[in-house]
C-alpha distance (Angstrom), angle and dihedral (degrees) to the residues before:
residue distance angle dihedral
X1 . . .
X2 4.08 . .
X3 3.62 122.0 .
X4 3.69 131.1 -169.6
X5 3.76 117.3 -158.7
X6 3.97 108.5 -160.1
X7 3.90 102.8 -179.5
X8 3.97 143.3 152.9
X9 3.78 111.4 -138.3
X10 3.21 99.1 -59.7
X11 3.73 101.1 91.6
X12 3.92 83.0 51.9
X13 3.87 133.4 113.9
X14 3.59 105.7 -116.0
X15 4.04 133.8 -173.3
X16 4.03 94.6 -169.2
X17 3.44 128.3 89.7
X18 3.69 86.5 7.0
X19 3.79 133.5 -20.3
X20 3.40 130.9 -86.2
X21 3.71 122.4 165.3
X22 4.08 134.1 -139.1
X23 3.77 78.3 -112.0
X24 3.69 99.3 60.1
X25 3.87 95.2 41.1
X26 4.01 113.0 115.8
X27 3.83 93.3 -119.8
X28 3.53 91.5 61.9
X29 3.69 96.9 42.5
X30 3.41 84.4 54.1
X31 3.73 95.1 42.3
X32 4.11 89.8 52.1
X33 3.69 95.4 45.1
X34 4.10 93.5 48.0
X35 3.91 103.2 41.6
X36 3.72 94.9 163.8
X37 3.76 90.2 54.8
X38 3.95 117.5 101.7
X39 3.69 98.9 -138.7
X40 4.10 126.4 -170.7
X41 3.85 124.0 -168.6
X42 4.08 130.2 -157.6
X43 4.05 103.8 174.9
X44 3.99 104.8 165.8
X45 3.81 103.1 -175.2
X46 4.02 102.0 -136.8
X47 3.36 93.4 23.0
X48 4.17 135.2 164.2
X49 3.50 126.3 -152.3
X50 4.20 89.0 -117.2
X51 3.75 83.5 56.0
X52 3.68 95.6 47.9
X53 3.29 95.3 54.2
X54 3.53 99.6 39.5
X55 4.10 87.4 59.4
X56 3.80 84.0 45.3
X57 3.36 100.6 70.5
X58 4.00 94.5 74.7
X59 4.18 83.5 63.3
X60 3.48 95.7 61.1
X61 3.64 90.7 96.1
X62 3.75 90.6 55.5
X63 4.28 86.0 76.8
X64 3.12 91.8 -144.4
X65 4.23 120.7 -155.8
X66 3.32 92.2 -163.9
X67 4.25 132.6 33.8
X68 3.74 116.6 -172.7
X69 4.11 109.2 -169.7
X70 3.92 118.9 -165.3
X71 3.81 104.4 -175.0
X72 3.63 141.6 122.9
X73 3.61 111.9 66.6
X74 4.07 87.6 90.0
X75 4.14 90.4 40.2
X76 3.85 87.4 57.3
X77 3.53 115.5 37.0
X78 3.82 120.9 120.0
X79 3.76 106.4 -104.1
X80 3.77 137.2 -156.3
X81 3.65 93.2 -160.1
X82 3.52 135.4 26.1
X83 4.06 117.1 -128.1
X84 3.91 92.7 -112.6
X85 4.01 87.2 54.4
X86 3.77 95.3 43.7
X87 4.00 87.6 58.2
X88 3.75 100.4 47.8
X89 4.22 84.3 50.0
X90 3.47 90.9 51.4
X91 4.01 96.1 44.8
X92 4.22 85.9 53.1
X93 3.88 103.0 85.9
X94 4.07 112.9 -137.2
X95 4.00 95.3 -14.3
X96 3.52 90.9 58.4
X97 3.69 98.4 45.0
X98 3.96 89.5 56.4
X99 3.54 96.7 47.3
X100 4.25 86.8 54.3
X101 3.77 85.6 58.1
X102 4.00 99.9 48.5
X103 3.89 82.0 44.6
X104 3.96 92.8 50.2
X105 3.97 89.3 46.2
X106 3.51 95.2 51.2
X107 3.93 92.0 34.5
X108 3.99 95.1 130.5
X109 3.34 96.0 44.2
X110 4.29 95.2 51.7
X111 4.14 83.6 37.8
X112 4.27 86.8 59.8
X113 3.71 96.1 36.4
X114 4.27 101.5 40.8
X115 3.78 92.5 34.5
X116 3.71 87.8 -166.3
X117 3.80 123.8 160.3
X118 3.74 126.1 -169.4
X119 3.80 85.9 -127.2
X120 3.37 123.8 37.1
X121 4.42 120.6 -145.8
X122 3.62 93.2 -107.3
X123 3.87 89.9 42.6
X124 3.57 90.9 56.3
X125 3.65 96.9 42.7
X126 3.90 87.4 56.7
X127 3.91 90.9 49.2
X128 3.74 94.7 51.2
X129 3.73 98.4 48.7
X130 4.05 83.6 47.2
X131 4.05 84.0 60.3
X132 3.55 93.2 46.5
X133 3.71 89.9 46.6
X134 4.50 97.4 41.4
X135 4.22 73.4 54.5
X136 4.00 109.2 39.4
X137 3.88 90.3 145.7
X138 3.85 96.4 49.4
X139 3.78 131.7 80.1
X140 3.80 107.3 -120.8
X141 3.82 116.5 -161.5
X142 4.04 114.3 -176.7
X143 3.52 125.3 -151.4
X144 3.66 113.2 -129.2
X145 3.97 119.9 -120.8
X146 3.69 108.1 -93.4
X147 4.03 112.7 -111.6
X148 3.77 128.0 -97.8
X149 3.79 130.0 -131.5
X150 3.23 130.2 -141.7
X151 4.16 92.5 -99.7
X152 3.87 85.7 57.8
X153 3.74 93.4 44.2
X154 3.72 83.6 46.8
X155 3.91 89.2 56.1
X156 3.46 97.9 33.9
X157 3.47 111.7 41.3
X158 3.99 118.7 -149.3
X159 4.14 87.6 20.2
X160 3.69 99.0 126.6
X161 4.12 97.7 47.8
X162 3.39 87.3 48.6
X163 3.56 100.6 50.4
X164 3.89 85.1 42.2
X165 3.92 88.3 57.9
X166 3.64 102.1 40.0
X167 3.89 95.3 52.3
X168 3.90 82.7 55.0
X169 3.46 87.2 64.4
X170 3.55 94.8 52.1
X171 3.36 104.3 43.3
X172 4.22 82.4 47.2
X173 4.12 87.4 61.6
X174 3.68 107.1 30.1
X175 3.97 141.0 14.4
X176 4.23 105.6 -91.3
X177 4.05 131.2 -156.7
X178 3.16 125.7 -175.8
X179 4.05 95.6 61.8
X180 4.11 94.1 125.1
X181 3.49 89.0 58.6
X182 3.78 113.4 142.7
X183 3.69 131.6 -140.3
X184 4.34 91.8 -113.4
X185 3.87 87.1 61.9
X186 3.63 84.8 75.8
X187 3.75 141.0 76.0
X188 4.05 126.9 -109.7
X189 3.83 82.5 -95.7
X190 3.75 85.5 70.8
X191 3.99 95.4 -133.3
X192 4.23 114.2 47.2
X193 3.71 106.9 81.9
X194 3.98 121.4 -115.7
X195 3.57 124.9 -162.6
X196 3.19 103.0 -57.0
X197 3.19 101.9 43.2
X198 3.94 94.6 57.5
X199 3.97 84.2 54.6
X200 3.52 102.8 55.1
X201 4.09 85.8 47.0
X202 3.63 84.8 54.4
X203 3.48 91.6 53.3
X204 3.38 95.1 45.0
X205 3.89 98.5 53.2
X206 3.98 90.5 43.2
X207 4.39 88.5 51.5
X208 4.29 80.2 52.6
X209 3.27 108.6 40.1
X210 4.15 95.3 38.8
């Protein structure tokens, strides 16, 4: 069996808020329990689903059986700033520094009133069916945005609809795990998995793909 893992960080080892090691990541669970299985990874920390599947493209070779995409949690988040605006701040020297802090101290606020997202639904829809396209001869099985609690919603205002809609979109273009997740799979940043979140994906993917 080949498997292609297209990820953002969230299939990464981290150190920050809390530890998890390379060990402990679900790849590698999977990759222990499933010797015989030829396994490929793409985890882009930051990443959008455009620039997932623009990177994917030099994997189509692979022919892969089996595609599992974990995305959406950076497409969908609330923003303050869109990308294009973050750039021209940082390319202003002093002025645009000082405006970055105002906007990261009033973050919430901007995030509730601008209700921008770096990918918009129908933008994301588009990219996903472009993945299930680039791999027509590949089962692809999506990993559903983790939930938000009410400190994250308080934080990030407009998180849980959004993570709501978006998972509609993936479950609309490809089978999904994951969607019983809990809110103690997940770090005290309320969206990077810890432990035992990577563990119950593991599970998940190994119920699926058996």
């Amino acid at each position: 069996m080949k498997v292609l893992f297209l990820t953002d960080s969230l299939a990464l080892p981290r150190d920050k808020p809390e530890k998890v090691a390379f060990t402990n990541t679900y790849i590698q669970l999977f990759k222990k329990a499933h010797p015989d299985a030829e396994v490929q990874q793409l985890s882009i920390g930051g990443a959008t689903i455009s620039e997932l599947v623009k990177a994917s493209k030099y994997y189509k070779s692979f022919s892969p059986d089996v595609v599992v995409l974990q995305a959406g949690i950076v497409d969908c988040a609330p923003r303050a700033l869109r990308k294009s605006e973050q750039k021209l701040l940082k390319r202003i020297p002093v002025i645009g520094k000082m405006l970055l802090k105002v906007v990261s101290s009033n973050s919430t606020r901007l995030r509730k009133l601008r209700k921008i997202a770096y990918t918009n639904l129908g933008n994301f829809h588009t990219f996903n069916l472009r993945l299930k396209e680039l791999f027509n001869k590949s089962e692809v099985i999506a990993i559903s945005i983790m939930p938000a609690g009410n400190e994250y919603e308080k934080r990030v205002p407009g998180i849980t609809s959004n993570i709501i809609s978006y998972n509609q979109v993936l479950k609309d273009c490809f089978t999904t795990v994951g969607d019983k997740a809990s809110l103690d799979m997940l770090m005290s940043d309320f969206h990077h998995l810890n432990k035992a979140g990577h563990q119950f994906i593991f599970e998940e993917l190994n119920r699926v793909l058996k």
